[in-house]
GUKEVEX-591976 format. One record per residue (C-alpha): residue number from 0; residue in three letters; x, y, z. Coordinates in steps of 0.001 Angstrom, whole numbers, plus 500000, padded with zeros to 6 digits. Example, Ala and Ser with C-alpha at 12.3 -4.5 7.8 and 13.67 -1.06 7.14 Angstrom:
% residues 2
    i   aa       x       y       z
    0  ALA  512300  495500  507800
    1  SER  513670  498940  507140
This chain:
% residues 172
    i   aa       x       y       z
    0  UNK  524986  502005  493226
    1  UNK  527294  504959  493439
    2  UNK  524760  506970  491792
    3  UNK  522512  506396  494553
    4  UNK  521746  509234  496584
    5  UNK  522668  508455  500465
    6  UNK  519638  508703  502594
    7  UNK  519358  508630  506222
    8  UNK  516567  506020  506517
    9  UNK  515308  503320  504481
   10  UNK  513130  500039  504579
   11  UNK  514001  496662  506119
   12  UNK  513369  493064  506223
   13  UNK  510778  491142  504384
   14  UNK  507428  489962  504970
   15  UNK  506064  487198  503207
   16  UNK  509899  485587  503351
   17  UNK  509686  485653  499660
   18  UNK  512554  487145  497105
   19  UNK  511261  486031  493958
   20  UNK  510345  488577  491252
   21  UNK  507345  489928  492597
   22  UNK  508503  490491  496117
   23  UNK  510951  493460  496158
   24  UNK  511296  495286  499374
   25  UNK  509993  498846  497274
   26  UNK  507023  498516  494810
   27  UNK  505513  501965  494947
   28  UNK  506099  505589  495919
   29  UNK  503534  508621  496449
   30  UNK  503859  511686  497648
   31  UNK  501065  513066  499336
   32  UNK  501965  516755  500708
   33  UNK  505518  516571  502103
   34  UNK  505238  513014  502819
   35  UNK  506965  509928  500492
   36  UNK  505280  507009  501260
   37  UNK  506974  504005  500267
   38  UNK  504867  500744  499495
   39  UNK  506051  497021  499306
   40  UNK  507511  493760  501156
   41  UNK  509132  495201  504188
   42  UNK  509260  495006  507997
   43  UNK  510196  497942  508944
   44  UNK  512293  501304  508918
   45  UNK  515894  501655  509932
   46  UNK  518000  505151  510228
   47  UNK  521508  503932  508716
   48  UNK  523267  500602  508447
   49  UNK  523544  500048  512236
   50  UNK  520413  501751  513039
   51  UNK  517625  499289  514936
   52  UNK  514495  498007  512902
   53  UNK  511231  499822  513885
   54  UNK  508097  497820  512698
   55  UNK  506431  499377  509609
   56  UNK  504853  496742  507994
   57  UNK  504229  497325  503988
   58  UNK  504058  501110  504040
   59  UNK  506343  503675  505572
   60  UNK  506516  507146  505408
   61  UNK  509019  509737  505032
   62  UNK  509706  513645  504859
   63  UNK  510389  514551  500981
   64  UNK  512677  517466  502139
   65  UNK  514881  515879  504951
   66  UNK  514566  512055  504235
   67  UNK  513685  511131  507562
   68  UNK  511123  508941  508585
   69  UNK  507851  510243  509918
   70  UNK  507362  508295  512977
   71  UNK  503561  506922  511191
   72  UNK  503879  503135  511644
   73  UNK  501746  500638  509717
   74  UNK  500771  496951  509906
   75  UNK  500104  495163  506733
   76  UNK  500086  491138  506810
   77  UNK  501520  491066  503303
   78  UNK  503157  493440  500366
   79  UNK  502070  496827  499340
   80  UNK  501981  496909  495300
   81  UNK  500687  500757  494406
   82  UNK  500354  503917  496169
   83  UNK  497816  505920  494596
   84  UNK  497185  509795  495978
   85  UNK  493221  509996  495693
   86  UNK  491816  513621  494442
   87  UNK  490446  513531  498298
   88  UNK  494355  513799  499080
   89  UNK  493927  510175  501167
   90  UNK  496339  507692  499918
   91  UNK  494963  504289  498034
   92  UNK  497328  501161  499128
   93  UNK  496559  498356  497053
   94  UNK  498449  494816  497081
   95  UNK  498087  490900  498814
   96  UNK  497046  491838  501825
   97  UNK  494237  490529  504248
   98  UNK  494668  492855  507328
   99  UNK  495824  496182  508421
  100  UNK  496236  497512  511362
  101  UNK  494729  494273  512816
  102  UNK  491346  495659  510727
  103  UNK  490051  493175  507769
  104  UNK  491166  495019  504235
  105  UNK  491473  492675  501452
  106  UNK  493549  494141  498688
  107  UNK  493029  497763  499212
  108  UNK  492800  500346  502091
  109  UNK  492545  503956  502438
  110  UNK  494585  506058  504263
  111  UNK  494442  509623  506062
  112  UNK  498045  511261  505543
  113  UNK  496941  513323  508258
  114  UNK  496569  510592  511183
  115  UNK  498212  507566  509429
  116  UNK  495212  505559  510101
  117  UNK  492709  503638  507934
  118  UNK  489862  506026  506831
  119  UNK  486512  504054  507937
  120  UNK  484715  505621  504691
  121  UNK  486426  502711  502109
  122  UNK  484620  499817  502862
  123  UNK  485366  498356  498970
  124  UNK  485570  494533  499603
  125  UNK  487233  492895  496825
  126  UNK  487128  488615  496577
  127  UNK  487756  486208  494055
  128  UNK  485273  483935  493375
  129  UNK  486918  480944  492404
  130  UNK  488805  481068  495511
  131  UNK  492010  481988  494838
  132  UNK  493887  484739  496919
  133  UNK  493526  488212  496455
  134  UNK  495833  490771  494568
  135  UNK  495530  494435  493293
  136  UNK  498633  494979  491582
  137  UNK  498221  498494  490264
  138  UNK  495734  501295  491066
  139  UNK  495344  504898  488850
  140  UNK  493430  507805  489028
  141  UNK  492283  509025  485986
  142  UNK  489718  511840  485463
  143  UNK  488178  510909  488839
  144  UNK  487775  507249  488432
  145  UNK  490040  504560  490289
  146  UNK  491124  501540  488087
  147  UNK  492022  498691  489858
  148  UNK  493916  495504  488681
  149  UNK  495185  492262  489931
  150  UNK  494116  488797  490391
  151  UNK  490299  489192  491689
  152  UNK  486420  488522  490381
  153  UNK  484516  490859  491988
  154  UNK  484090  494077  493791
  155  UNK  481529  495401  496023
  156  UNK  480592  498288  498732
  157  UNK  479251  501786  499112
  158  UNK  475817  501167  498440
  159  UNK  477232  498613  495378
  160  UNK  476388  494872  495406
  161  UNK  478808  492541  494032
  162  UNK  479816  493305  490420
  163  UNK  481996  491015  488051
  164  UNK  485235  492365  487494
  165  UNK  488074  490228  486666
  166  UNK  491295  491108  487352
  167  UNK  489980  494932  486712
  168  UNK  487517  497185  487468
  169  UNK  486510  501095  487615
  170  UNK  485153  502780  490526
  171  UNK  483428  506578  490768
């Protein structure tokens, strides 16, 4: 668009080699401090038109004052959906994924701004029982809760054993 403000980075390639509705390279944005993180079904990070792709996988980060990217690289096996900043200040990514980082996460995964890494804490495992594939679409905060929703059955973790939830559920 000409509207569009230039920037000096952006997002690349796809990963699940779909571009169906559904499958946009950007699906979310938060800002956690001075950080944009930018969620959704990419590859990677590349400064300019002729710049060369750096793998970021799903999520990438940039500075909200210059534009730049980061240098925090991520590994997601499949599309980020929502960014959610959690009162903790860690950022919620939620979406189709299976693996991060080479770690199991199924749907959602819990990052530390700080270090870019997955916060060991989260260990929410999400399924669907009738054995379909996982997908949390959307995640809010709102008054301290986390709503979750996508295509899923149950929850489970932190001290919790599985609970029916289908397609959402609420977490303290």
């Amino acid at each position: 668009s000409n509207y569009a403000a230039k920037t000096s980075w952006g997002v690349t390639g796809n990963i699940n080699g779909s571009y169906a509705e559904g499958s946009i390279q950007v699906q979310a944005l938060a800002q956690v401090g001075s950080t944009m993180y930018v969620g959704g079904n990419f590859t990677g990070v590349k400064q300019g038109e002729n710049g060369s792709e750096i793998a970021s996988r799903g999520l990438a980060a940039f500075d909200v004052n210059t534009g730049d990217w980061t240098g925090q690289t991520f590994d997601f096996n499949n599309q980020v959906k929502d960014l959610v900043e959690l009162p903790s200040g860690k950022l919620l990514a939620v979406g189709d994924c299976t693996k991060v980082n080479g770690e199991t996460r199924v749907g959602t995964v819990l990052i530390d701004p700080a270090t870019g890494q997955i916060d060991p804490s989260w260990n929410l495992q999400v399924r669907n029982g009738n054995g379909g594939r996982v997908s949390v679409k959307s995640a809010k905060v709102i008054d301290g809760r986390i709503y979750l929703a996508g295509a899923f059955t149950h929850l489970s973790g932190n001290g919790v054993s599985s609970v029916y939830a289908r397609n959402a559920g609420r977490l303290d």
